[in-house]
N, CA, C and O atoms as CSV, one atom per row, in Angstrom:
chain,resi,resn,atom,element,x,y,z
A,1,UNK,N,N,98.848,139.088,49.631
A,1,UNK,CA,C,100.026,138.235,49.669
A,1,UNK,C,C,99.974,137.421,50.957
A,1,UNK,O,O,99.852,138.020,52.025
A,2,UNK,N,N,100.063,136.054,50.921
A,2,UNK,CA,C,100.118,135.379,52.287
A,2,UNK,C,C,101.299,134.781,52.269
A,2,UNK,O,O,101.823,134.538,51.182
A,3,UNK,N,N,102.021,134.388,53.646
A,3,UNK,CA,C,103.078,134.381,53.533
A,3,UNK,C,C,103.164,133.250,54.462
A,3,UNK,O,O,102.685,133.387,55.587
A,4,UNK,N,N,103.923,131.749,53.992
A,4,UNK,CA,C,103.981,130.606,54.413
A,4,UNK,C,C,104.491,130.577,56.061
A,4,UNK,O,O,105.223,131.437,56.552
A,5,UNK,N,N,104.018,129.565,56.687
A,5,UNK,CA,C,103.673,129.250,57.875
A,5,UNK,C,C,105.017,128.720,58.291
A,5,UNK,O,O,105.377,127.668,57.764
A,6,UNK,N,N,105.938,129.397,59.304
A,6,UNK,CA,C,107.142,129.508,59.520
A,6,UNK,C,C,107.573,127.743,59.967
A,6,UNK,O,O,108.435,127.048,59.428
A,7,UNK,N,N,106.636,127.361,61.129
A,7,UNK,CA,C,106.583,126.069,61.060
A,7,UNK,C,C,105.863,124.831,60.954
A,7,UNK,O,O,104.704,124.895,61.362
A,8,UNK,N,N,106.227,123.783,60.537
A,8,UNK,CA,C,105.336,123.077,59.344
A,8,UNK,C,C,105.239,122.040,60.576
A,8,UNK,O,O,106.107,121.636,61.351
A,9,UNK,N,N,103.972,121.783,60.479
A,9,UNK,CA,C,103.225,120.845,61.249
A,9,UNK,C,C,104.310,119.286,61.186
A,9,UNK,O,O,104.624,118.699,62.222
A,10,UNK,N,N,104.652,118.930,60.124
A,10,UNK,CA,C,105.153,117.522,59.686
A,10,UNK,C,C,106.656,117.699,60.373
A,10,UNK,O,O,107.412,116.732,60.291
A,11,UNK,N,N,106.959,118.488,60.817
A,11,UNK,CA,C,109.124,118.650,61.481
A,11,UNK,C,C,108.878,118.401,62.515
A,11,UNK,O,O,107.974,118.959,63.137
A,12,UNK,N,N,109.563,117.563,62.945
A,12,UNK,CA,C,109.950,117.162,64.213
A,12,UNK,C,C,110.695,117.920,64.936
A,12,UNK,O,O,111.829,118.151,64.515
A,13,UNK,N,N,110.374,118.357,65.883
A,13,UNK,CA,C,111.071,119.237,67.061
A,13,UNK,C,C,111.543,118.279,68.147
A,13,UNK,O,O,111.171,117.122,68.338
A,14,UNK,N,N,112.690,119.201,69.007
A,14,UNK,CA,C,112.786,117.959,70.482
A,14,UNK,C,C,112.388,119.733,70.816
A,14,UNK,O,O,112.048,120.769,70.245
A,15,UNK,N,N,112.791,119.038,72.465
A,15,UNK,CA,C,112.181,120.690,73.725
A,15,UNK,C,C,113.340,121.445,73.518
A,15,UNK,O,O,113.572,121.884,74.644
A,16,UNK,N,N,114.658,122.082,72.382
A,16,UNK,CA,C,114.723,122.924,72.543
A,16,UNK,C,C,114.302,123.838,71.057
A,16,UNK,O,O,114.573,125.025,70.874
A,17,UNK,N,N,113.815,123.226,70.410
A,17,UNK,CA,C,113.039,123.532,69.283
A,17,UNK,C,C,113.942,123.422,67.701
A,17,UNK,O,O,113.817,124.214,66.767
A,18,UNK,N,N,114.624,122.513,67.732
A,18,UNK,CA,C,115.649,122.028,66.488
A,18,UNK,C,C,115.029,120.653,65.998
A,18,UNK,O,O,114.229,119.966,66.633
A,19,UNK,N,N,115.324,120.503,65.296
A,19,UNK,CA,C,114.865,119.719,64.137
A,19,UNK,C,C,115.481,118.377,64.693
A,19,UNK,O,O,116.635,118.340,65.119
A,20,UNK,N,N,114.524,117.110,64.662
A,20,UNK,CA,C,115.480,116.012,64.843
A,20,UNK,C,C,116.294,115.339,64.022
A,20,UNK,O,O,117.326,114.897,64.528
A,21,UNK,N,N,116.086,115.136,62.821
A,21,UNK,CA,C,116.880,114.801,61.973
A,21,UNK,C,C,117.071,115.520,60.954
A,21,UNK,O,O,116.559,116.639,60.940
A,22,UNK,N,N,117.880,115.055,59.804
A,22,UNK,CA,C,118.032,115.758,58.779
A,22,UNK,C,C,117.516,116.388,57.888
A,22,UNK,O,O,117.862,117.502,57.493
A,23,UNK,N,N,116.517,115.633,57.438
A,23,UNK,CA,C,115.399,115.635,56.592
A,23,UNK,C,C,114.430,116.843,56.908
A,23,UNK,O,O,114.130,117.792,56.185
A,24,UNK,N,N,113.875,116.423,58.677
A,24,UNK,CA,C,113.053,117.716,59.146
A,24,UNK,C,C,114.502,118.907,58.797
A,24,UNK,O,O,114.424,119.345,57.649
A,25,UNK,N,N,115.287,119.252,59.307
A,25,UNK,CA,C,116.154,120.178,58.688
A,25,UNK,C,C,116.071,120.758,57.639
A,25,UNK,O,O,116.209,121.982,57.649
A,26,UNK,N,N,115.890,120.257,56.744
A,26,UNK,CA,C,115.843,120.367,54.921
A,26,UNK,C,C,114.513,121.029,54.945
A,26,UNK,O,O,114.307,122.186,54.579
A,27,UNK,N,N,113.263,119.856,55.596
A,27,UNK,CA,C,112.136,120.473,55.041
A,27,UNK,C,C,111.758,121.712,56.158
A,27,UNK,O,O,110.556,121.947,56.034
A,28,UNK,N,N,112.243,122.408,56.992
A,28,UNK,CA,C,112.047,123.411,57.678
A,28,UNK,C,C,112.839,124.604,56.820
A,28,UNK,O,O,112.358,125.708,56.563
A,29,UNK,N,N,113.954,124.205,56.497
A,29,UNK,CA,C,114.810,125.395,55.643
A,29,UNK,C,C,113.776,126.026,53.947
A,29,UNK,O,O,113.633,127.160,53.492
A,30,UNK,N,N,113.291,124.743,53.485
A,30,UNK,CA,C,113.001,124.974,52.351
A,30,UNK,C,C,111.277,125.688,52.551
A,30,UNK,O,O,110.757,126.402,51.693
A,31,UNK,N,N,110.551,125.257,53.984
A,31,UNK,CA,C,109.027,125.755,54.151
A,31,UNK,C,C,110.088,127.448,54.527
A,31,UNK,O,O,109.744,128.314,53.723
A,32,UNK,N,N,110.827,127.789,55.194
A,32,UNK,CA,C,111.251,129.261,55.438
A,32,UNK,C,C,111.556,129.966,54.568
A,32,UNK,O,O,111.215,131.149,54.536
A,33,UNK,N,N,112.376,129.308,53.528
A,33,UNK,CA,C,112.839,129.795,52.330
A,33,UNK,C,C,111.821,129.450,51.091
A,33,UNK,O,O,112.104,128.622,50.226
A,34,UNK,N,N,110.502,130.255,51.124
A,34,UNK,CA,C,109.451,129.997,50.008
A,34,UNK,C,C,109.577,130.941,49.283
A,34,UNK,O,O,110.223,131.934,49.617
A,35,UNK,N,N,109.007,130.819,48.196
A,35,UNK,CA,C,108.605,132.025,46.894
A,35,UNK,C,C,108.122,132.837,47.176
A,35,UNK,O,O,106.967,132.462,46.974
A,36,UNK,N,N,108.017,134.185,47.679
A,36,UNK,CA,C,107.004,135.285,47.474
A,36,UNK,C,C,107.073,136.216,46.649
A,36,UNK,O,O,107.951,137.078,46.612
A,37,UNK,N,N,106.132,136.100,45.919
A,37,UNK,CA,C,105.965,137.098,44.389
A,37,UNK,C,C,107.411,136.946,43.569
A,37,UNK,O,O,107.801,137.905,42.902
A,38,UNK,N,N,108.358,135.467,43.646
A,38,UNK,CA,C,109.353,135.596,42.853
A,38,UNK,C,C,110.702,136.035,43.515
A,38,UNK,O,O,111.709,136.234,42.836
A,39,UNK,N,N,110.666,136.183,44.962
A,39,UNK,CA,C,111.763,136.595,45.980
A,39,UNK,C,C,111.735,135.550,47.423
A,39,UNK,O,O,110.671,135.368,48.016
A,40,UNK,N,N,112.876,134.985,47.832
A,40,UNK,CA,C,112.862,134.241,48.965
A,40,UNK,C,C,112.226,135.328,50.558
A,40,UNK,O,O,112.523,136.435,51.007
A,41,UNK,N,N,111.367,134.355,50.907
A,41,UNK,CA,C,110.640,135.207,51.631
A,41,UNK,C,C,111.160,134.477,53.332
A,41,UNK,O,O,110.596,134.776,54.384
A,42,UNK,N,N,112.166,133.643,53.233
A,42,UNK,CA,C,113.158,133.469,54.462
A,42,UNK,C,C,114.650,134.405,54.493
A,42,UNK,O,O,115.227,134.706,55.538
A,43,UNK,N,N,114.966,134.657,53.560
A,43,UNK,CA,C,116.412,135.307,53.192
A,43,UNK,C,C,115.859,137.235,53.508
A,43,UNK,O,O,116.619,138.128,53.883
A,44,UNK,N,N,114.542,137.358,53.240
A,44,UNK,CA,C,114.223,138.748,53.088
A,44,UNK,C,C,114.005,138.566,55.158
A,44,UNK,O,O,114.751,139.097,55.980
A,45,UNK,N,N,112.985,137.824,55.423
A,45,UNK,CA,C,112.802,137.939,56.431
A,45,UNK,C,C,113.988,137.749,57.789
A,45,UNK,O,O,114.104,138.696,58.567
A,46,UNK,N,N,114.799,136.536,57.991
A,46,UNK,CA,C,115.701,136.209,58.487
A,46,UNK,C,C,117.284,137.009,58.119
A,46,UNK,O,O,118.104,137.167,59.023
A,47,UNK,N,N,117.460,137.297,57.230
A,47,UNK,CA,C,118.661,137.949,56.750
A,47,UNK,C,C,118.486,139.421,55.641
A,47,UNK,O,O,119.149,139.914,54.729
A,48,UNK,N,N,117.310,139.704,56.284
A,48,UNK,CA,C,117.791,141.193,55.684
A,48,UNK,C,C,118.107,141.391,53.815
A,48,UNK,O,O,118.633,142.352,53.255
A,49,UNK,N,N,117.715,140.459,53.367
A,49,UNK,CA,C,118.478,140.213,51.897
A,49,UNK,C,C,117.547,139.812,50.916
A,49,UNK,O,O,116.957,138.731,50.938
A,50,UNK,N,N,117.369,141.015,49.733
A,50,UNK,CA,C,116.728,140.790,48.577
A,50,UNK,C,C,116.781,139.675,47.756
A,50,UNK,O,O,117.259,139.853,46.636
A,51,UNK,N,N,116.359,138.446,48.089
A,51,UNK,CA,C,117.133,137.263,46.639
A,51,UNK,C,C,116.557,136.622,45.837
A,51,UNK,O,O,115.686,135.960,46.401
A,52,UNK,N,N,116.590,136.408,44.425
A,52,UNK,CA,C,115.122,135.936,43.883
A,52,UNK,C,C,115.213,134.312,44.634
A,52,UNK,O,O,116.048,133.797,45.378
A,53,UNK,N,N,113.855,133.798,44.000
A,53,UNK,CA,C,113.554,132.473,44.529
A,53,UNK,C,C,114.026,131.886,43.515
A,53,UNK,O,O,114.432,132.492,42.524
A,54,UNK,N,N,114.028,130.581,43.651
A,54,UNK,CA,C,114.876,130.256,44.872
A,54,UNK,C,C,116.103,130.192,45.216
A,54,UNK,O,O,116.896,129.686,44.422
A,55,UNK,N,N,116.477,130.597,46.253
A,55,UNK,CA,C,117.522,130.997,46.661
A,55,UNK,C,C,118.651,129.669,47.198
A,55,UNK,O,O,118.131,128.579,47.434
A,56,UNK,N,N,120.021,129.804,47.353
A,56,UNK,CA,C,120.591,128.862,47.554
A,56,UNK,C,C,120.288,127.657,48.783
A,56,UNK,O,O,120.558,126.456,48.801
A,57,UNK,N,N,119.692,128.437,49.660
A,57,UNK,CA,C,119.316,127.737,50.565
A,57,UNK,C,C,118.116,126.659,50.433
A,57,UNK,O,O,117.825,125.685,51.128
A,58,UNK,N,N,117.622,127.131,49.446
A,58,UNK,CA,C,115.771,126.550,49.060
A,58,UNK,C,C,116.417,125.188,48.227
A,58,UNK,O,O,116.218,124.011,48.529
A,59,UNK,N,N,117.263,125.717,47.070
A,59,UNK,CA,C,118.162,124.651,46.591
A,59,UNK,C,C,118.766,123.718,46.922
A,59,UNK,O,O,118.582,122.572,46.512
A,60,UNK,N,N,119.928,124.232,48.060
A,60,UNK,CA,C,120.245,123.187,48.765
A,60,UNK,C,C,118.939,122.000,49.542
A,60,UNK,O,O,118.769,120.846,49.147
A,61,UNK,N,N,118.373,122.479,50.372
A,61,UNK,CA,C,117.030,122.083,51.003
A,61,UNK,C,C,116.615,120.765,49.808
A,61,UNK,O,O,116.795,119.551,49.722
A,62,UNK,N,N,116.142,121.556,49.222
A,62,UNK,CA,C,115.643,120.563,47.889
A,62,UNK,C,C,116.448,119.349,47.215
A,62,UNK,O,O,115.987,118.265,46.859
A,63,UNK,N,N,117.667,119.774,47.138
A,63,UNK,CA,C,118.452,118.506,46.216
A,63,UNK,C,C,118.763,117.645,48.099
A,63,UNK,O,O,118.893,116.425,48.200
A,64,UNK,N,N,118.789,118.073,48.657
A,64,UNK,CA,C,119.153,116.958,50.107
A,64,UNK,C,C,117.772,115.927,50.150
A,64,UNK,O,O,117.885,114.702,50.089
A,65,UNK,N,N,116.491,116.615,50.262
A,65,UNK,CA,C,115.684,116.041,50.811
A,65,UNK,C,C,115.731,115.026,49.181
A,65,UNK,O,O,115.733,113.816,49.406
A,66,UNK,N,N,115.756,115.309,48.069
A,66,UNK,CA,C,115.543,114.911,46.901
A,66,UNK,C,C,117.314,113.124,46.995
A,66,UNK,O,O,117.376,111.924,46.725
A,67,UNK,N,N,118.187,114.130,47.495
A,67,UNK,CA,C,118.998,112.684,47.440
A,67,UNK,C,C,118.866,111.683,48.233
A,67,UNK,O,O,119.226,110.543,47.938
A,68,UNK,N,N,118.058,112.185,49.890
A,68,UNK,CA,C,118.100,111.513,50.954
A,68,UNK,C,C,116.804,110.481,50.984
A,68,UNK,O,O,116.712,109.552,51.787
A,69,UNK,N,N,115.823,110.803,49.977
A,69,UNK,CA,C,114.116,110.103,50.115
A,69,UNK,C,C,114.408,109.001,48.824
A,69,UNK,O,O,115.235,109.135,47.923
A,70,UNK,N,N,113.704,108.170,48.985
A,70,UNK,CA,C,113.055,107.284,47.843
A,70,UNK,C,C,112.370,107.684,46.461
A,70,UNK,O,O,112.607,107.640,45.254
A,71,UNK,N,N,111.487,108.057,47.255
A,71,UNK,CA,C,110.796,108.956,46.057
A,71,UNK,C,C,110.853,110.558,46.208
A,71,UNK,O,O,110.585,111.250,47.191
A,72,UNK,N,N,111.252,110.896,45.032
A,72,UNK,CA,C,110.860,112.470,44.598
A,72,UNK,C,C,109.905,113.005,44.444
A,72,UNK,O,O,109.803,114.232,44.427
A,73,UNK,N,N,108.770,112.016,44.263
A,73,UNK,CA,C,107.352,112.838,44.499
A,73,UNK,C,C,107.156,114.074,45.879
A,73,UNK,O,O,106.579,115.161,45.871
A,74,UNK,N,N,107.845,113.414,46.899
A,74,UNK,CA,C,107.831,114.533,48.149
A,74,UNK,C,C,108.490,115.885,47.813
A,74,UNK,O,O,108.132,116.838,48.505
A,75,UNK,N,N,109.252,116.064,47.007
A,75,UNK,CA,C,110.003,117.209,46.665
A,75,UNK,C,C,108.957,118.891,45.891
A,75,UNK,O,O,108.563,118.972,44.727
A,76,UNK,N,N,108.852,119.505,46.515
A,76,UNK,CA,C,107.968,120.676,46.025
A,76,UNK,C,C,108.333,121.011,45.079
A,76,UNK,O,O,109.562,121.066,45.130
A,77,UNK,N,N,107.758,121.451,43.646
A,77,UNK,CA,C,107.809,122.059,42.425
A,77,UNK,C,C,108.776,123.363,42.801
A,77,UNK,O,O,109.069,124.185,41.932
């Protein structure tokens, strides 16, 4: 089982390590909140909590970056 890379090369950070805009926001929530074997593997890790995938947070993540972009091609399956 490998387990996705907490932070994603493409998010913009400033120096105290937060996201600069919105978007990096979204796509940092939704790379934390990934599928593993069918369970959110940010909600298990960060909060202690069994939840299948995807979880509300992965959702939310997804329909933001999905209302906020041009194209939906950027949006992960």
């Amino acid at each position: 089982m490998s387990l996705p890379h907490r932070d994603q090369p493409t998010v913009r950070r400033d120096a105290a390590g937060q996201a600069r805009d919105f978007l990096d926001a979204a796509r940092a929530v939704l790379t934390a909140h990934a599928d593993v074997d069918g369970f959110c593997h940010g909600c298990r890790t960060d909060y202690h909590q069994l939840k299948p995938a995807p979880c509300e947070y992965a959702r939310w993540a997804r329909r933001s970056i999905a209302h906020h972009k041009p194209g939906k091609e950027d949006v992960p399956p």
